[in-house]
N, C-alpha and C positions, 0 to 999 in steps of 0.2 A: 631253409624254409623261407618262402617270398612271405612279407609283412604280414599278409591275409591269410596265408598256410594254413591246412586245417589237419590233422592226423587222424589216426585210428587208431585204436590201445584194444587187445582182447588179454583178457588172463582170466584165471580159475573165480569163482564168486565165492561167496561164504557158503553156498551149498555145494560146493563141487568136492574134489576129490580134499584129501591133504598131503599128498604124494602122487608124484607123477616118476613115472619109468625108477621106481624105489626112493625117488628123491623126496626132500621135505619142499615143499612150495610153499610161496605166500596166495593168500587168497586177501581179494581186494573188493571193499565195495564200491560203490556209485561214489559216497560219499567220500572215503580215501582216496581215492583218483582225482574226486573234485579237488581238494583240499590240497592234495601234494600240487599239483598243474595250476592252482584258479590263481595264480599271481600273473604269469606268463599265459595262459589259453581260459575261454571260457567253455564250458560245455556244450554242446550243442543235443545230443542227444547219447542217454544208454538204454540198451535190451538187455535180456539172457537168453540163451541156447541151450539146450539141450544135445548133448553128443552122445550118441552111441557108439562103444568102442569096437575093436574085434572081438572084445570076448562078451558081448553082450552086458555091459555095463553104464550105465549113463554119470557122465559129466557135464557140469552146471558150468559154463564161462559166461563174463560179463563183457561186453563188448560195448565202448564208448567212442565216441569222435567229439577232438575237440578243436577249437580255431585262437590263432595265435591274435592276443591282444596287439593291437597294431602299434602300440607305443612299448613294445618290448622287439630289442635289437639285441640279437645276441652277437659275440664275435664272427662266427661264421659268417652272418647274413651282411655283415661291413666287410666281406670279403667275397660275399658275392655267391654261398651257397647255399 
């Protein structure tokens, strides 16, 4: 990721499912996402969606983008990816 890099995170919200395809999922807030990332990226902004599945059921996902703090260099990016 170049210095400025900025990403995109979706996953389940606290309202969404608690299982997907039988499995157990984690569901993430705004706030957990800040808090795991804010040392390395700062937030730029999040939403929620609403999905409607095939079987006529709605899921909540949180979708965030964040931007990498410019004084965080990880090994990779001293390597050039």
């Amino acid at each position: 990721m170049s210095p400025n890099g900025s990403m995109a995170i979706g996953t389940f919200s606290p309202n969404g499912p608690t299982k997907c395809s039988g499995l157990e999922i984690k569901q993430c807030t705004e706030e957990t996402l800040y808090q795991t990332l804010r040392q390395h990226f700062q937030k730029i902004r999040c939403i929620t969606e609403d999905h409607t599945t095939p079987f006529n059921t709605i899921q909540n996902f949180l979708f965030c983008s964040f931007r990498k703090v410019a004084s965080f260099t990880s090994f990779h990016d001293k390597r050039g990816f």
